[in-house]
C-alpha positions in Angstrom: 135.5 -30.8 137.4 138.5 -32.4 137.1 139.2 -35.9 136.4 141.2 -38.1 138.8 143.4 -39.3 136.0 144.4 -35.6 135.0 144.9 -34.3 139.2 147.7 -37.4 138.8 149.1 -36.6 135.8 148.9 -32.6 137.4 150.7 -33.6 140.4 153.4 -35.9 139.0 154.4 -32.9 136.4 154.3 -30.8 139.2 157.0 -33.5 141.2 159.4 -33.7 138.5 159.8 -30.2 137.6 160.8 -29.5 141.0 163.4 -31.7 140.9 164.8 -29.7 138.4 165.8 -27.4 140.3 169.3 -25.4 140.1 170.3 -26.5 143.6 170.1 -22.9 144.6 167.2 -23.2 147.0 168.7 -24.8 149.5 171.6 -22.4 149.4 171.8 -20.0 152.3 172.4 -16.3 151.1 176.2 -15.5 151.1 176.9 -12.8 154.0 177.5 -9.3 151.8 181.1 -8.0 152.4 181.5 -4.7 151.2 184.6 -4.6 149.1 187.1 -5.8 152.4 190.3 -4.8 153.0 192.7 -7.3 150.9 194.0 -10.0 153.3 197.1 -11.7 151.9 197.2 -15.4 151.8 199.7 -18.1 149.5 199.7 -17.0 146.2 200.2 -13.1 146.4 202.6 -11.5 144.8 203.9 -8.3 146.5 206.9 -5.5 145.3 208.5 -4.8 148.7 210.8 -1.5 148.2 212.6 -0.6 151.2 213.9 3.3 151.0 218.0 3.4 151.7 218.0 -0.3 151.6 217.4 -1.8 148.1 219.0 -4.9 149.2 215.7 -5.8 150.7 214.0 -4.6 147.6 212.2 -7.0 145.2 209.2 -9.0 144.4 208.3 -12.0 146.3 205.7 -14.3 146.6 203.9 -15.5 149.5 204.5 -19.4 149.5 202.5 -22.0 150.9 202.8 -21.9 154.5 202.0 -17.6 154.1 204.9 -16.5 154.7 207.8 -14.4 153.3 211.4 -14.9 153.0 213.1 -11.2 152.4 216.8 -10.8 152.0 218.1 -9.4 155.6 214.6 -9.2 156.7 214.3 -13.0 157.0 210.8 -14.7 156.9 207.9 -12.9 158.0 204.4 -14.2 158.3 202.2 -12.7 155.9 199.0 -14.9 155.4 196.0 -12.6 156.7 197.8 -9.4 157.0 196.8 -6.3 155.1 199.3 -4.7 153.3 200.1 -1.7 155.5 200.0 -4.7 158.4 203.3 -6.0 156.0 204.7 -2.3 155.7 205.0 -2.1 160.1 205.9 -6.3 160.3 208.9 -5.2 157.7 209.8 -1.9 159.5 209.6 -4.1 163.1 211.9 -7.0 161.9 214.4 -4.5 160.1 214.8 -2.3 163.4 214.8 -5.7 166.0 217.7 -7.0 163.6 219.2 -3.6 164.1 219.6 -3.6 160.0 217.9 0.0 159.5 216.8 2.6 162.3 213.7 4.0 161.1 212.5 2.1 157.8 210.3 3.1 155.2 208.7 0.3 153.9 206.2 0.2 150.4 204.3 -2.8 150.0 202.5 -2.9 146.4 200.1 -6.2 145.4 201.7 -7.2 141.9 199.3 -10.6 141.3 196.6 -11.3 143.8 195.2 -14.8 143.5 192.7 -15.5 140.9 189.0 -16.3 140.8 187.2 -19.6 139.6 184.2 -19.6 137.4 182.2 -22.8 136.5 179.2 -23.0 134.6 177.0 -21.8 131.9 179.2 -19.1 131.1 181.1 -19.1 127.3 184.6 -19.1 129.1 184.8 -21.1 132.6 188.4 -21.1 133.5 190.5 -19.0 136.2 191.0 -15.4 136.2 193.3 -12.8 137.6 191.2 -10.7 140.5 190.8 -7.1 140.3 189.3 -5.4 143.6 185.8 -4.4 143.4 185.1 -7.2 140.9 181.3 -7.9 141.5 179.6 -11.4 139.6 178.7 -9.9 136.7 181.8 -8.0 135.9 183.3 -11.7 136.6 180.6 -13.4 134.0 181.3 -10.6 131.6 185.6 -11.5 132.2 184.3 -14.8 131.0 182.6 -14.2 128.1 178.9 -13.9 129.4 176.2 -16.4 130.4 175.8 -18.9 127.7 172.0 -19.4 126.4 171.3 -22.1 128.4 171.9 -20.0 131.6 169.9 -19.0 134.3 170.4 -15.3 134.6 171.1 -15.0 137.9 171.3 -17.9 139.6 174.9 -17.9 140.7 176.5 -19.1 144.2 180.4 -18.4 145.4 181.9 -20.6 147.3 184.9 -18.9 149.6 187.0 -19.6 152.5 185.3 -17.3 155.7 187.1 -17.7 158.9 189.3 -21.1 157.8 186.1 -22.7 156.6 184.9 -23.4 152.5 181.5 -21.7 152.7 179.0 -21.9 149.7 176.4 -19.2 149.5 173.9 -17.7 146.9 174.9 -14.5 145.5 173.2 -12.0 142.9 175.1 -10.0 140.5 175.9 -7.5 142.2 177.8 -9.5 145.0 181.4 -8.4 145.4 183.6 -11.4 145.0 187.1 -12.1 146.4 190.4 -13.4 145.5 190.4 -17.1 145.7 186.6 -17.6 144.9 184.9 -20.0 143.0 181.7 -19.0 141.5 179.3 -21.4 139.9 176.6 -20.3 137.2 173.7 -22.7 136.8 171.8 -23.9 134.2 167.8 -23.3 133.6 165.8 -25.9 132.9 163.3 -24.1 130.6 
């Protein structure tokens, strides 16, 4: 039988290791997106070539408010397009400016915004995106887990739908440009 001084000491070990927790429990699961269509937001850099009009032709950056400012084009909102959305919002303001009749418009990504890692990882620091980037090709970007990490125990924190969400994620989540991913700490 068990004595009534050990059950305490049982149940107060028991108390403080749980709160030693990573945080992670309370954590809702982070909704799976399978490797979305790229959405542009401030930050991108795009290479817009415009065939028979090189004028219009450069690189440009998305600025703060998402839009772009093209040469003859004029500004054009670009935040939450895709980039073949950009192509047809290039092609529509060229023709209603009568500038070009039937444009052919290339859109490439040059630098899409970067990801955040925190943590117990060797390198925490901000990193250039790369689609199909999941969590462990991000840890492995930033050197690996350090020793006193907890394998797996990761959340992302991302904007979904205007709002900062934080979620728990495994490795094999797909992250997203502009996400901030958090490795924690075990305990033991």
């Amino acid at each position: 039988m068990i004595s009534r001084k050990s059950l305490i000491t049982l149940l107060l070990a028991f108390f403080a290791l749980g709160g030693c927790s990573s945080g992670l429990g309370s954590l809702p699961t982070l909704p799976s997106s399978a490797a979305p269509e790229y959405r542009l937001a401030p930050g991108d850099e795009v290479r817009i070539f415009v065939y028979g009009l090189e004028a219009a032709s450069n690189t440009f950056t998305v600025n703060d408010e998402g839009v772009l400012t093209l040469p003859l084009a004029g500004p054009i909102r670009a935040e939450g397009l895709t980039v073949a959305n950009l192509e047809t919002a290039i092609g529509n303001q060229l023709v209603e400016r009568s500038i070009i009749n039937s444009p052919n418009v290339n859109v490439q990504p040059v630098a899409l915004r970067p990801f955040y890692i925190l943590g117990e990882v060797r390198n925490p620091g901000e990193y250039q995106y790369r689609h199909g980037l999941s969590v462990l090709s991000a840890i492995s970007v930033a050197g690996g887990y350090t020793f006193r990490a907890s394998d797996g125990d990761v959340s992302i924190t991302r904007m979904i739908d205007g709002e900062r969400v934080t979620g728990r994620a495994d490795e094999a989540t797909l992250i997203q440009p502009g996400d901030t991913i958090r490795v924690y700490e075990r305990w033991f």
